[in-house]
DSSP file (Angstrom, degrees, kcal/mol; ACC not computed):
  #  RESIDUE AA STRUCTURE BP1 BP2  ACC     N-H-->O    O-->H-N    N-H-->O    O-->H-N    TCO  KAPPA ALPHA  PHI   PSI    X-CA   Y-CA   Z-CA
    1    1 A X              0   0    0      0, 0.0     2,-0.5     0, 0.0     0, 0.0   0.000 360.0 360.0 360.0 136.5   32.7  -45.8    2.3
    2    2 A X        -     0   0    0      2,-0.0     2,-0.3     0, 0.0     0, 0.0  -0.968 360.0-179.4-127.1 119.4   34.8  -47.9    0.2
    3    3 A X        -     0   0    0     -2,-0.5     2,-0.2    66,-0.1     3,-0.1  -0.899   5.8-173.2-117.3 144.7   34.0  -51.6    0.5
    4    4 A X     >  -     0   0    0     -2,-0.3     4,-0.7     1,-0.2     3,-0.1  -0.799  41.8-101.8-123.3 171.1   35.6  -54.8   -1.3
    5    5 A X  H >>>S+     0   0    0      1,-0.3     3,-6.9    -2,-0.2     4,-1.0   0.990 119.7  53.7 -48.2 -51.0   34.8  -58.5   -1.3
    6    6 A X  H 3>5S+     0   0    0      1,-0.3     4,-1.6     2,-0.2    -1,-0.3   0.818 106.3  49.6 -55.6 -38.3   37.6  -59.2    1.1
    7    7 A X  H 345S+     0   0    0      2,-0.2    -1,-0.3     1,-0.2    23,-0.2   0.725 109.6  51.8 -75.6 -12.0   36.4  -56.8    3.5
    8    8 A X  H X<5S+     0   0    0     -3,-6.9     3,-1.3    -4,-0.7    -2,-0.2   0.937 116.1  46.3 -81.1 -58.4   33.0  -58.5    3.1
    9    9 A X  H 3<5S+     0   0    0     -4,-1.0    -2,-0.2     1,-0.3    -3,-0.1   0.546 107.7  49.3 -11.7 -49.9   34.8  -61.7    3.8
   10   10 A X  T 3<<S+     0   0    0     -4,-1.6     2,-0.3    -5,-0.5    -1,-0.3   0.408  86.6 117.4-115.8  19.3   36.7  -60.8    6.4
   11   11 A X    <   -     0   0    0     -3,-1.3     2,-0.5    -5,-0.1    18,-0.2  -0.605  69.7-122.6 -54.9 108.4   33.5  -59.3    8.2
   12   12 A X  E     -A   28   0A   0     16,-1.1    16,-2.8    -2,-0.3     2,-0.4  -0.506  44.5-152.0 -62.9 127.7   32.2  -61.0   11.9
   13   13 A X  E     -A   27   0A   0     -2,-0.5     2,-0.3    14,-0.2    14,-0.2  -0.695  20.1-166.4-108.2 157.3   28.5  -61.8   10.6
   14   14 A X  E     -A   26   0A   0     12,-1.0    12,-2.3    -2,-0.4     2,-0.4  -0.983  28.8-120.1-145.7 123.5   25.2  -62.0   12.7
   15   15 A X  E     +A   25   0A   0     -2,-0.3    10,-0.2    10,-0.2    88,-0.1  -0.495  33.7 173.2 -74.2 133.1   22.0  -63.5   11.3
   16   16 A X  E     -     0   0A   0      8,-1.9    87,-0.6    -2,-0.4     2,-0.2   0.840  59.7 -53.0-104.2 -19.2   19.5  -60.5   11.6
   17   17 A X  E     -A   24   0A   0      7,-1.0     7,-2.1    85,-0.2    -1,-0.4  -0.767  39.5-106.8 125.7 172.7   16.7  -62.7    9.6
   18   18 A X  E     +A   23   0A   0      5,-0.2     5,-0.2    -2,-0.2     2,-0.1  -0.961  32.6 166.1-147.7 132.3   15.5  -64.6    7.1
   19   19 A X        -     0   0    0      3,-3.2    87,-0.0    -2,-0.3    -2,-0.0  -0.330  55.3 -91.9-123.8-172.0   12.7  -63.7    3.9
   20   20 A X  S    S+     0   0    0     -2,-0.1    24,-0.1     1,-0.1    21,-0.1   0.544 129.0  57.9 -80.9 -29.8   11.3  -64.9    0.7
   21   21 A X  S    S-     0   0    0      1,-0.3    20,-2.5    19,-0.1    23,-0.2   0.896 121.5 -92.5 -72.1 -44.6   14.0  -62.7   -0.6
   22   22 A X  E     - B   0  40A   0     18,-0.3    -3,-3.2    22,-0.0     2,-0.5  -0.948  59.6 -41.6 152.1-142.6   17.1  -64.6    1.3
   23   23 A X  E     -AB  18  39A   0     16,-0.9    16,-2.2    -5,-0.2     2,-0.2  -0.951  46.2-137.3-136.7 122.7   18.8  -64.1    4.5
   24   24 A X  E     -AB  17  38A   0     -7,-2.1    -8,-1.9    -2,-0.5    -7,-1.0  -0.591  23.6-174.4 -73.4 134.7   20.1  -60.6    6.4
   25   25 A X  E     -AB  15  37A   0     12,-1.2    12,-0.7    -2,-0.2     2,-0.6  -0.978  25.4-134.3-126.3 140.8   23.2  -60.3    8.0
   26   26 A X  E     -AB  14  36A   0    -12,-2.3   -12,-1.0    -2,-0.2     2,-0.4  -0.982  21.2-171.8-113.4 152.7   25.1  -57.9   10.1
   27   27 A X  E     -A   13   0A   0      8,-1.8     2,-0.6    -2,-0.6     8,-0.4  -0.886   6.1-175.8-119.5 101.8   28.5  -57.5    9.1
   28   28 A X  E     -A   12   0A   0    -16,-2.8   -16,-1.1    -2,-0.4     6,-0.3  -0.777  28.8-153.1 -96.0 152.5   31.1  -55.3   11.5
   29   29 A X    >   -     0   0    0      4,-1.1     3,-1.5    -2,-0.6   -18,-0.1  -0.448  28.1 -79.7-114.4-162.3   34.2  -55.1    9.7
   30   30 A X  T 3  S+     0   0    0      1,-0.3    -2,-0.1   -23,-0.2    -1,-0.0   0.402 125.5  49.0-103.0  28.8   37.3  -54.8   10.4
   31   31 A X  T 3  S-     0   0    0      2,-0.4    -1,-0.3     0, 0.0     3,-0.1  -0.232 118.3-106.1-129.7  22.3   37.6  -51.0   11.0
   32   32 A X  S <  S+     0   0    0     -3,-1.5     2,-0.2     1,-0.2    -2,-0.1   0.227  79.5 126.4  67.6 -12.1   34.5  -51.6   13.3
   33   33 A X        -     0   0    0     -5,-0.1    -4,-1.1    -2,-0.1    -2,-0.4  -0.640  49.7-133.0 -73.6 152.6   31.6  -49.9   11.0
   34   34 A X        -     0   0    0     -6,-0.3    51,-0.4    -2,-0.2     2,-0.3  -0.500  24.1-179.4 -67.4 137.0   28.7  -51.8   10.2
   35   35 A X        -     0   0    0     -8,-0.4    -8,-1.8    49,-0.2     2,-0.3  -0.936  27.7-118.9-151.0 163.6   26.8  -52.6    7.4
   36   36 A X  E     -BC  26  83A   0     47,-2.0    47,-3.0    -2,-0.3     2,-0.3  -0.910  32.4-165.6-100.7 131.6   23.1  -55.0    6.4
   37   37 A X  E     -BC  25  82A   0    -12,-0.7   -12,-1.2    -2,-0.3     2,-0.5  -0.998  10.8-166.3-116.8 120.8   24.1  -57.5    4.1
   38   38 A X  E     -BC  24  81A   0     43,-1.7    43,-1.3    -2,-0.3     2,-0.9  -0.868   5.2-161.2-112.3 119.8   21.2  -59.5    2.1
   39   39 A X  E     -BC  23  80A   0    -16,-2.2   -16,-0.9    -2,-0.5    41,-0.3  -0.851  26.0-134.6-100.1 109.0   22.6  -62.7    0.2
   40   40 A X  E     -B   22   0A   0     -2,-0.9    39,-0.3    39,-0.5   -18,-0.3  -0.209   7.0-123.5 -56.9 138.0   19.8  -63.4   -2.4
   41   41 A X    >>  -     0   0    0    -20,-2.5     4,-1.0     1,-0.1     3,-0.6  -0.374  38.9 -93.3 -82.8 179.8   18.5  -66.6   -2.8
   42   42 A X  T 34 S+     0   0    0      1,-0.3     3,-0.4     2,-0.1    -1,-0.1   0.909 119.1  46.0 -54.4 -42.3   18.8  -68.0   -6.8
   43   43 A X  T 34 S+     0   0    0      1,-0.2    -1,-0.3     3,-0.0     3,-0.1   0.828  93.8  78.4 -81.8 -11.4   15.4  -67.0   -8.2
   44   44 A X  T <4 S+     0   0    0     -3,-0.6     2,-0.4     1,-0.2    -1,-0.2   0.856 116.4   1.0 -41.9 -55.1   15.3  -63.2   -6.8
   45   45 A X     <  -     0   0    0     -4,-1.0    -1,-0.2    -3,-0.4     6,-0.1  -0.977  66.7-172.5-157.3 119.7   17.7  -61.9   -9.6
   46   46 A X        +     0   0    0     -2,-0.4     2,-0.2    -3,-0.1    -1,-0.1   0.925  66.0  56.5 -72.0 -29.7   19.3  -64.3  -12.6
   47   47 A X  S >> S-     0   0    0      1,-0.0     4,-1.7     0, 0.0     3,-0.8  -0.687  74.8-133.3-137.1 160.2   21.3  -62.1  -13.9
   48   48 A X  T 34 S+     0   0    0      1,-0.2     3,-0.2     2,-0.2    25,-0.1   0.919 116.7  49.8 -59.9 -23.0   24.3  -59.6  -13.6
   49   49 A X  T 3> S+     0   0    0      1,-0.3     4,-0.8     2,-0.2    -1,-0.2   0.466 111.6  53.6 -93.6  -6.9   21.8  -56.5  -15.9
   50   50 A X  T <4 S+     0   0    0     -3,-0.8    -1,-0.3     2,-0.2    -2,-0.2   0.772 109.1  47.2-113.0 -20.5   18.8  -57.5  -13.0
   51   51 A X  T  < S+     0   0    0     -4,-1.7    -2,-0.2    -3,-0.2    -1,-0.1   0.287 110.1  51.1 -93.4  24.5   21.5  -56.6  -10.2
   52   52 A X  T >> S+     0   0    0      2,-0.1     3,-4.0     3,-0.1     4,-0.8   0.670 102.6  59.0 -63.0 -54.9   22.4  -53.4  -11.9
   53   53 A X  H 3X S+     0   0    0     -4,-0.8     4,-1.0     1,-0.4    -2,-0.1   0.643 104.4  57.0 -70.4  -3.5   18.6  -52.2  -12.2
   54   54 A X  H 3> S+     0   0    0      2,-0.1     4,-1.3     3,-0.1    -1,-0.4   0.792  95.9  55.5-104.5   5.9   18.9  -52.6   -8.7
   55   55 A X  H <4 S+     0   0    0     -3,-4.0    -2,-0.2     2,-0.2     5,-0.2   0.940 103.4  57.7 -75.2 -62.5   21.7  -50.2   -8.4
   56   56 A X  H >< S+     0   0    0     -4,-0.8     3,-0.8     2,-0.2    -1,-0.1   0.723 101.3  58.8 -51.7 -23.7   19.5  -47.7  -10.1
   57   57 A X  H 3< S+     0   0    0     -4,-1.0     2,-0.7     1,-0.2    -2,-0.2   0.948 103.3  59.9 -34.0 -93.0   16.8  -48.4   -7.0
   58   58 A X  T 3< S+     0   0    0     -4,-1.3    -1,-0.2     1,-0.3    -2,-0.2  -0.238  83.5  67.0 -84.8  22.4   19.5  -47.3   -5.0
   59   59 A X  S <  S+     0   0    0     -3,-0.8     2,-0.7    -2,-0.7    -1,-0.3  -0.063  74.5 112.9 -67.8  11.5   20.1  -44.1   -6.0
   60   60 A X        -     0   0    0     -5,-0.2     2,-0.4    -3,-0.1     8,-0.1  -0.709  54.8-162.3 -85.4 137.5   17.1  -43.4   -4.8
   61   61 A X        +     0   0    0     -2,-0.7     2,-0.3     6,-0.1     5,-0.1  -0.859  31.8 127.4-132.0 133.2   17.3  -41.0   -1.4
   62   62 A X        -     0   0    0      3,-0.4     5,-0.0    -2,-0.4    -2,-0.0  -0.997  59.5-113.0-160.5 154.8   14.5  -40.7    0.9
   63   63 A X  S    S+     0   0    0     -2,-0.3     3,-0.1     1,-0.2    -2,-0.0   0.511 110.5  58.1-111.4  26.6   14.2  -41.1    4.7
   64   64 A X  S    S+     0   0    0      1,-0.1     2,-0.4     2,-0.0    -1,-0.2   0.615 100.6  76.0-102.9 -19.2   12.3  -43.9    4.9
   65   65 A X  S    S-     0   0    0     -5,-0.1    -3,-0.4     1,-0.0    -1,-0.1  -0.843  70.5-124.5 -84.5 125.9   14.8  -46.0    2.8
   66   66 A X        -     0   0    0     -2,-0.4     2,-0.8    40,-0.2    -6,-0.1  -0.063  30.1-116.2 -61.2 155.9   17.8  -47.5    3.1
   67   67 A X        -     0   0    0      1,-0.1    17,-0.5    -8,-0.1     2,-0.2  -0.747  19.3-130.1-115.0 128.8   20.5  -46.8    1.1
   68   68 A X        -     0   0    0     -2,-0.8    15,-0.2    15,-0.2     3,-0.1  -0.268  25.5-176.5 -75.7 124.5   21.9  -49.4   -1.2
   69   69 A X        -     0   0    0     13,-3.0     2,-0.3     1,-0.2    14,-0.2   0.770  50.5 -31.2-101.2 -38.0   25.4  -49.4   -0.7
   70   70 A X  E     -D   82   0A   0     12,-1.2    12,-1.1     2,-0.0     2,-0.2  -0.889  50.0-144.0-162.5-165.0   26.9  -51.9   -3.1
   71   71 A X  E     -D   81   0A   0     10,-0.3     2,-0.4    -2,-0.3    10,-0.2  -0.770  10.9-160.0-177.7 140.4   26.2  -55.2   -4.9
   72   72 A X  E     -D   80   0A   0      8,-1.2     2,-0.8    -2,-0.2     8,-0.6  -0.954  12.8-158.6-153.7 133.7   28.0  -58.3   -6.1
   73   73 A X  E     -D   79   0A   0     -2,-0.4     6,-0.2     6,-0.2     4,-0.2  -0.601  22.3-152.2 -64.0  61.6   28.1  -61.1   -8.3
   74   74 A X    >   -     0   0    0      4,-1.2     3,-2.5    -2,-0.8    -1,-0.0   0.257  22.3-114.1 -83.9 177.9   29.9  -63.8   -7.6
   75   75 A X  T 3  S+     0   0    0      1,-0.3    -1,-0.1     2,-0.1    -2,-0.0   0.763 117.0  45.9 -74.8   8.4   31.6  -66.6   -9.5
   76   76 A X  T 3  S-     0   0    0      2,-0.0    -1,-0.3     0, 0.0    -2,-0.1   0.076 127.6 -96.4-104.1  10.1   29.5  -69.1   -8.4
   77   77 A X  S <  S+     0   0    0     -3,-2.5    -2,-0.1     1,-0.2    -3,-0.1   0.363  78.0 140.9  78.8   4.0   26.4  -67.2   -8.9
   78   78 A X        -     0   0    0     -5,-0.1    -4,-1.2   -39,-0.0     2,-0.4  -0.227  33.0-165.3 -47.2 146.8   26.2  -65.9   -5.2
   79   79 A X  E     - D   0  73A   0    -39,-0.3   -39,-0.5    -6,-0.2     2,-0.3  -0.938   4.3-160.9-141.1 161.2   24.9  -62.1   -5.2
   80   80 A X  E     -CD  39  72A   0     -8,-0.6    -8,-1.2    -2,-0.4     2,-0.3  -0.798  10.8-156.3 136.2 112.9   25.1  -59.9   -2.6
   81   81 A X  E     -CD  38  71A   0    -43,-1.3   -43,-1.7    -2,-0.3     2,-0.5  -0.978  11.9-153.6-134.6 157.2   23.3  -56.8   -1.8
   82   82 A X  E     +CD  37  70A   0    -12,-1.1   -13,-3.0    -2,-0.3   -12,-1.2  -0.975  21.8 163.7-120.7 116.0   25.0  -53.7    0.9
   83   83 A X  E     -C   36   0A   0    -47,-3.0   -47,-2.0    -2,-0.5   -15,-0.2  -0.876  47.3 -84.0-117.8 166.1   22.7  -51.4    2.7
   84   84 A X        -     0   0    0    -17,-0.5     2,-0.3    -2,-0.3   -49,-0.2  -0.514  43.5-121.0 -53.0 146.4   23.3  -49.2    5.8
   85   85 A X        -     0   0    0    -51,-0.4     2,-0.4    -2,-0.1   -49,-0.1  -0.752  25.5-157.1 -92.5 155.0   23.0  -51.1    8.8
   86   86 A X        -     0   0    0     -2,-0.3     3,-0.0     1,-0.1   -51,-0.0  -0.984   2.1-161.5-134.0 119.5   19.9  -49.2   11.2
   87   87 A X  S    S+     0   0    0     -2,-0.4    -1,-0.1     1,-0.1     3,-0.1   0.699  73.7  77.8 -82.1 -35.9   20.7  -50.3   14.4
   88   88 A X  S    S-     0   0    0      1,-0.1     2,-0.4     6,-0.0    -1,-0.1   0.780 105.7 -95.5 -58.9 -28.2   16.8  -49.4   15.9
   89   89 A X        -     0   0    0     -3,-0.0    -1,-0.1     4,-0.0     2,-0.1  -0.980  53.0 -49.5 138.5-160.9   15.2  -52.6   14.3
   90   90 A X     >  -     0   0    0     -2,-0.4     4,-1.7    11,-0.2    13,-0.1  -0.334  50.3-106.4-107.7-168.7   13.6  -53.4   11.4
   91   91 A X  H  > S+     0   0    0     13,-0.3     4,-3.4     2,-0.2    -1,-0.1   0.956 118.8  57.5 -57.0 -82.6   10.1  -51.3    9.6
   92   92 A X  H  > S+     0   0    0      1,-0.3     4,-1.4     2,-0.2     5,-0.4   0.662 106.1  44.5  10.6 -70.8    7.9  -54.2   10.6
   93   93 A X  H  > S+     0   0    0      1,-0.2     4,-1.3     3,-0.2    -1,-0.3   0.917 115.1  56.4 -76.2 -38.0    8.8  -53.8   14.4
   94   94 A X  H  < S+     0   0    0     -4,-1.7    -2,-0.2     2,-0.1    -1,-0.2   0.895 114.1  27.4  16.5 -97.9    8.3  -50.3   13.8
   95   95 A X  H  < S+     0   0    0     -4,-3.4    -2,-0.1     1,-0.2    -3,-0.1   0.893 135.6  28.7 -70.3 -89.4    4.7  -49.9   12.3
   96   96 A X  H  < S-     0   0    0     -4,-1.4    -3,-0.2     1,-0.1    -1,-0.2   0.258  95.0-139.2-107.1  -8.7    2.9  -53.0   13.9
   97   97 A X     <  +     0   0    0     -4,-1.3     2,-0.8    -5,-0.4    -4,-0.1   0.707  43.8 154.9  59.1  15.8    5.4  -53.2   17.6
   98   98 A X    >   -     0   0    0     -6,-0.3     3,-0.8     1,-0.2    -1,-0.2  -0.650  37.9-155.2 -89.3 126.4    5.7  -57.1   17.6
   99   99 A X  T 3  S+     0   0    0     -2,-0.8    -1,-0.2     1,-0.2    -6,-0.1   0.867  89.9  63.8 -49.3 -50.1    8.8  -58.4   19.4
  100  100 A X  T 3  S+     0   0    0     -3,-0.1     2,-0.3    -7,-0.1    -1,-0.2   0.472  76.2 100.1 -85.1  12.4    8.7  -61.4   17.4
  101  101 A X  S <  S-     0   0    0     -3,-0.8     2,-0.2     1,-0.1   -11,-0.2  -0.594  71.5-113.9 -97.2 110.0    9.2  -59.9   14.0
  102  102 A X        -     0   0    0     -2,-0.3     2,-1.1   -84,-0.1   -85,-0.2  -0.464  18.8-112.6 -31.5 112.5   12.9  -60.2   12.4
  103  103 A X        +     0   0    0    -87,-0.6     2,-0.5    -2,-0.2    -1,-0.1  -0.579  60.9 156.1 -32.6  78.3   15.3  -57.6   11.6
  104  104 A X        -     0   0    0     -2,-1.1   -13,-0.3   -86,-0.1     2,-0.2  -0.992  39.5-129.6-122.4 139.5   14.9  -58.3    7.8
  105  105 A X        -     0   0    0     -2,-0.5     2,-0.3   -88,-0.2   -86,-0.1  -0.612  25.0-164.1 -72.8 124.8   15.7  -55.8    5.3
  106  106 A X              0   0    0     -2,-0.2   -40,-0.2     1,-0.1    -1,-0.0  -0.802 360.0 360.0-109.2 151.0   13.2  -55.1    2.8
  107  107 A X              0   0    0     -2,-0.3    -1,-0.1   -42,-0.0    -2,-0.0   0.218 360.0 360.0-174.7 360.0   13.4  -53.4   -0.5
């Protein structure tokens, strides 16, 4: 999949939940796939070289983790993180079966 800002940008968004981490989205785009988008909040990652070491995370392949799809920096210091979207729910609701538990992407 080949993704760019604008297509991030020009993406219908849905709040999926909201962490310590920042806030989950889904994103359909505009060729109708889907993706989980996590906008970090400011203290998560300072810097451009701490959202690179998380690129090397995401080469990691397993099938209990999602696979980290992209990242961006923006000029205003926004960042950005791309997973697969999992349509079933989140871990959480998963393991422990509570209803009231978010769809938030962890990693």
């Amino acid at each position: 999949m080949t993704l760019t800002a604008d297509d991030l940008l020009c993406a219908t968004t849905e709040i999926m939940g909201k962490s310590t981490y920042g806030t989950a989205y889904k994103a359909t785009l505009e060729d109708g796939s889907q993706v989980a988008v996590k906008r970090l909040r400011d203290k998560i990652t300072k810097s451009q070289k701490e959202l690179t070491r998380l690129m090397y995370w995401g080469r990691m392949r397993h099938p209990n983790l999602l696979a980290l799809r992209a990242y961006y920096l923006g000029p205003k210091g926004e960042k950005l993180v791309v997973f697969d979207y999992m349509p079933r729910g989140s871990l959480a609701t998963f393991l422990h079966g509570n209803i009231f538990v978010t769809n938030v992407l962890m990693f």
